[in-house]
N, C-alpha and C positions, 0 to 999 in steps of 0.2 A: 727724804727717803720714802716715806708712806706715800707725798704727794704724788710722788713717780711710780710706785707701785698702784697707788687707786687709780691714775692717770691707764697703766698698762693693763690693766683689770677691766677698766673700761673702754678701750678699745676692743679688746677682747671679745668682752659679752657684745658688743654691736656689730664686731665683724662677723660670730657665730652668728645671731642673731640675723644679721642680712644675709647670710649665705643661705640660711633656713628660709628665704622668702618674707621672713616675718619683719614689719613698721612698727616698731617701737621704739618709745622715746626710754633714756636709760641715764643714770643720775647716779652718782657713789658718793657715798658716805664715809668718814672715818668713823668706826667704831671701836669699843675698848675689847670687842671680840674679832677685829679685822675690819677688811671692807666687806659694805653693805652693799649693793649695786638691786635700784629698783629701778624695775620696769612697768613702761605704762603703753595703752595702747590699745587701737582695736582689734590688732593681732594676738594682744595677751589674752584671749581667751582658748587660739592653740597651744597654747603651753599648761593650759590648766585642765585640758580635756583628759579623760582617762583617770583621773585620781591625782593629776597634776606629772605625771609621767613624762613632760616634755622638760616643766620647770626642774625635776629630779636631776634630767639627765642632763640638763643644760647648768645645774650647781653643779654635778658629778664631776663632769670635764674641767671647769673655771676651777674648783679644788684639786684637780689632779694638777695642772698646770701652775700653780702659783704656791702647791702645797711646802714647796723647800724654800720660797720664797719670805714665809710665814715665822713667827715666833711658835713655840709648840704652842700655846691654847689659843691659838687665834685661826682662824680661817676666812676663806671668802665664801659670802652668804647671796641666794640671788633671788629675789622676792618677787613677784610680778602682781601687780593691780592688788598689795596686800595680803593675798594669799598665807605666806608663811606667818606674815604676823597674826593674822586673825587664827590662822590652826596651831600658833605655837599659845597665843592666849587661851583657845580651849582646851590647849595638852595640860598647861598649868594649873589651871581650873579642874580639868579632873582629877590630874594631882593631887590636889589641894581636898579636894573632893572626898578622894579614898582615902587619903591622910588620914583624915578625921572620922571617918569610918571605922577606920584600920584601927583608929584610937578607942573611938567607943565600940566596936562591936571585939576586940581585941583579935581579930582572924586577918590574916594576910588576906590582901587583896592584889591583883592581877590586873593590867593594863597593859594592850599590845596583841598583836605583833607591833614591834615600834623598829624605824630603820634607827640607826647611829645616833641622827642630828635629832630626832624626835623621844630616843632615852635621854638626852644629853637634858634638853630644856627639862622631863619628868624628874631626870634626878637631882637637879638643882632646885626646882621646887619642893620637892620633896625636903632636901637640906635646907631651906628654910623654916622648917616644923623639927624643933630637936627633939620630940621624944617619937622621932618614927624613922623608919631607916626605910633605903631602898638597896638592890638588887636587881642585875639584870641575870635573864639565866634563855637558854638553851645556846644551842652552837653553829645557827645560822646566821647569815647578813642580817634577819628578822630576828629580834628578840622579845621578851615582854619581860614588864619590869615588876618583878614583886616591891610588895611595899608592906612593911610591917612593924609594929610597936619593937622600940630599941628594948633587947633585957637587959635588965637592971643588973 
């Protein structure tokens, strides 16, 4: 079942992918949060331009399309030349970062605007540190995520 489903996932991303002009080589993965599909390429660097605005809208589609497909906490992820892994490492990191902050200086700290999949990686870091809690808070696509010593 999966094999057929990352098989259809990756057809997908290469038939978008070629319709968009763009030579990319493109590879999936099973992962225990869905498929992973990376891209590589000389053309991956129009998918990262803008603040990565191509890579956004080209996960947005492949998750609309395959989303009932899915178990509820798994999704399709679509990474180009590294990109999401190296900026989900630095979401962690400052996570990790305010955590402890948030621990010694005892004051909420703020991180974000953050979309969905960029709270999702803060607040799982964050639940890695048990004596600190997170929150996301206002009531747009855009949120930021407080983060703050759990009370006692």
């Amino acid at each position: 079942m999966a094999g057929d489903l990352n098989t259809r996932v990756l057809e997908f991303i290469r038939g978008v992918s070629s319709a968009m002009g763009l030579t990319l080589e493109a590879k999936v993965e099973d992962t225990p949060d869905g498929p992973r599909v990376d891209l590589e390429g000389e053309d991956g660097d129009l998918l990262l331009k803008h603040k990565a605005e191509g890579l956004l809208a080209l996960q947005h589609v492949a998750s609309a399309v395959f989303r009932h497909e899915l178990p509820d906490k798994q999704r399709v992820l679509v990474d180009c030349m590294g990109f999401r892994r190296d900026k989900d490492a630095e979401l962690k990191q400052m996570a990790r970062y305010l955590s402890e902050r948030a621990r010694r200086t005892g004051t909420e700290q703020r991180l974000g605007p953050l979309n969905p999949y960029e709270r999702r990686i803060v607040h799982m870091a964050v639940a890695e540190d048990g004596s600190v809690t997170s929150e996301s808070i206002g009531d747009a696509f855009m949120k930021t995520v407080l983060i703050a010593v759990k009370k006692r």
